[in-house]
C-alpha positions as CSV (number, residue, x, y, z in Angstrom):
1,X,0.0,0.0,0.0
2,X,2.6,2.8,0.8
3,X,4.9,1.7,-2.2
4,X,1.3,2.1,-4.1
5,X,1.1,5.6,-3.0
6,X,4.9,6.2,-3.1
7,X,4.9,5.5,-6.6
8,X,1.4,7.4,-7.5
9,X,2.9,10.7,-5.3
10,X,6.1,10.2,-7.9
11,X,4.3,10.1,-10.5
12,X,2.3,13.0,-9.7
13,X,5.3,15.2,-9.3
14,X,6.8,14.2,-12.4
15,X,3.7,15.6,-14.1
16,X,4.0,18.7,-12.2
17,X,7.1,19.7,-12.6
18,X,7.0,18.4,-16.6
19,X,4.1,20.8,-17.0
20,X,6.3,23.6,-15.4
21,X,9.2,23.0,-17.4
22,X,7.3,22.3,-20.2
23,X,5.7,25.9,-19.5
24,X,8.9,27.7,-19.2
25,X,10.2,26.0,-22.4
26,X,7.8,27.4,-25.1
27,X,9.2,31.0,-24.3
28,X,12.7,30.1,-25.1
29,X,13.0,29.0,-29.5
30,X,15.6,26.2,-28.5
31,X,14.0,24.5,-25.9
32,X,10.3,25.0,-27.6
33,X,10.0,21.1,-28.4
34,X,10.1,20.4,-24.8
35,X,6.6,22.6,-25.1
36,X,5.2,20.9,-27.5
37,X,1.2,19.6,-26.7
38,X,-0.1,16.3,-28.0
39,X,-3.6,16.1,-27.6
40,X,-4.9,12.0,-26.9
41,X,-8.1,11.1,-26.5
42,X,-11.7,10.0,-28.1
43,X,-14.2,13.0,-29.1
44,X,-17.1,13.1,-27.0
45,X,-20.7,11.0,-28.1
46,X,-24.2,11.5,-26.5
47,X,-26.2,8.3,-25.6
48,X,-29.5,9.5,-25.8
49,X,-32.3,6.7,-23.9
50,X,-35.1,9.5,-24.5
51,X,-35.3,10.0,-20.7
52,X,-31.7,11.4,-20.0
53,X,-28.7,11.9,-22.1
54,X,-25.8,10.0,-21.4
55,X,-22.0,12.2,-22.6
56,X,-19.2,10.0,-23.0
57,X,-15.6,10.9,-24.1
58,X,-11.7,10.9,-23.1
59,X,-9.1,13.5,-23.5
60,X,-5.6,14.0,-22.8
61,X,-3.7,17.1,-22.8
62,X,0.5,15.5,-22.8
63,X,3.4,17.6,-23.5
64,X,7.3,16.0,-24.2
65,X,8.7,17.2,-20.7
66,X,5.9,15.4,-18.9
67,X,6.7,12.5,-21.0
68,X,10.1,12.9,-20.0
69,X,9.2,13.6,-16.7
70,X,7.3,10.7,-16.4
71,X,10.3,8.7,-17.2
72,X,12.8,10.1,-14.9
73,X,10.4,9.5,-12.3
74,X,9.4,5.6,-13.3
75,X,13.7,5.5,-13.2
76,X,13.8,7.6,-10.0
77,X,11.0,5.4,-8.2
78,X,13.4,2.0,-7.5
79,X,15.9,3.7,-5.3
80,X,13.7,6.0,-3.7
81,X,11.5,3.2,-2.5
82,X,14.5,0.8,-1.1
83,X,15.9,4.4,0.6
84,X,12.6,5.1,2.3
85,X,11.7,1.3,3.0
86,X,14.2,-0.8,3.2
C-alpha cells in the first residue's frame, strides 16, 4: 500500500514539474519542443435513452517534458523506494 502511494505521489510530481518545465520551455525557440502539446483522447458522443442523455468521451492534454518527466520518475522510483523502505 505505501509503495502504491509512493509510486502514485512520484508520479504526480513528475507531471507537475514536466508541466512547469514544459511551460517555461515554449518561451525560449531552442528549448520550444520540450513545449510541444499532443492532444490524446476520443471525441465526445451523446447516448441519448429519451429519458436522459448520457455524454461519454476521453481526452488528454500530454506535453514531451511530462513525458520525459514521467520517465525520470518511473527511473527515479526503484531507489527511492528501497531508501525510504528498506
Amino acid at each position: 500500500m505505501k509503495k502504491g502511494l509512493l509510486m502514485f505521489a512520484t508520479l504526480m510530481a513528475a507531471v507537475v514539474i514536466g508541466s512547469l518545465i514544459g511551460d517555461f520551455a515554449r518561451g525560449i525557440t531552442s528549448l520550444a519542443w520540450l513545449g510541444k502539446i499532443f492532444d490524446i483522447g476520443i471525441s465526445t458522443f451523446d447516448l441519448n435513452l429519451k429519458i436522459f442523455v448520457i455524454t461519454l468521451g476521453f481526452r488528454i492534454n500530454i506535453c514531451v517534458s511530462e513525458i520525459l518527466m514521467i520517465i525520470v520518475g518511473l527511473l527515479c522510483y526503484p531507489k527511492l523506494s528501497k531508501m525510504l523502505f528498506g
